[in-house]
C-alpha positions in Angstrom: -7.9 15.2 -50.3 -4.5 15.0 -48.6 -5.2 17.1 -46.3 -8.8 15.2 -45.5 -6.8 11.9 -45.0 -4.0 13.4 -42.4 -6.6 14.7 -40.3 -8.5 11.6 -40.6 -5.3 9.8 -39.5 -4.5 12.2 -36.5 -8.1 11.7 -35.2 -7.6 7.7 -35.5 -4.5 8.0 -33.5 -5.6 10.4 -30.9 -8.9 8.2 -30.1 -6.5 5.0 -30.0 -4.3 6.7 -27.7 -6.8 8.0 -25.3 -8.4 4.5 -25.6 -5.4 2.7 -24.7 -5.5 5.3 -21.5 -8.8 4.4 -20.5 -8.2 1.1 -20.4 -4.8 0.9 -18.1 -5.7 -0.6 -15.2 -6.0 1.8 -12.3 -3.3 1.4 -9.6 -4.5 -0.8 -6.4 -6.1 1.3 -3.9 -3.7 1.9 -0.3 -5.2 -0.1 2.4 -4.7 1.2 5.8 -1.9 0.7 7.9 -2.7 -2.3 9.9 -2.5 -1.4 14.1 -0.1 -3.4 15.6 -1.2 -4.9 19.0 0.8 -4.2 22.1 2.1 -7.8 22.6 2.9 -7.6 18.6 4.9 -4.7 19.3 6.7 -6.0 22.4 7.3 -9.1 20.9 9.0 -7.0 17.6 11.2 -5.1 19.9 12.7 -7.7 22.1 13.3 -9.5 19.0 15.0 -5.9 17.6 17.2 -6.0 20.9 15.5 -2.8 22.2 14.5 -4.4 25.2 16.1 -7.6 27.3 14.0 -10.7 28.5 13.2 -9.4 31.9 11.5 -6.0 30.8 9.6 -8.4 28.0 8.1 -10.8 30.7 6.8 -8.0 32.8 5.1 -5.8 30.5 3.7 -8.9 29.0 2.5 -10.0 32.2 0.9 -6.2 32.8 -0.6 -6.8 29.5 -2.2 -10.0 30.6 -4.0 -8.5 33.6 -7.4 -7.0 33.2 -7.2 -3.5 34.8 
């Protein structure tokens, strides 16, 4: 009889627990790195320093014109 109610226990507790797994949520799904565009990255790396104000005006102007 024992014996009847420890495996009856163990079965409660292993369904509980794979329950309880089932039911965590799932972890958000990666989206895509978003593209930077080429003034977005111009603009980032004069404001890093990497370039000075002159080289940042004229790529941005050769961005602006339609090749």
């Amino acid at each position: 009889m024992i014996r009847l109610l420890v495996i009856l226990l163990v079965i409660v507790i292993v369904v509980l627990v794979l329950m309880m797994i089932r039911m965590r949520p799932s972890p958000p799904k990666k989206q895509p790195p978003q593209q930077e565009s080429p003034r977005e990255i111009l603009k980032r790396r004069y404001a890093a320093g990497k370039i000075d104000e002159d080289e940042y005006l004229r790529r941005m102007s050769g961005l602006g014109q339609d090749w």
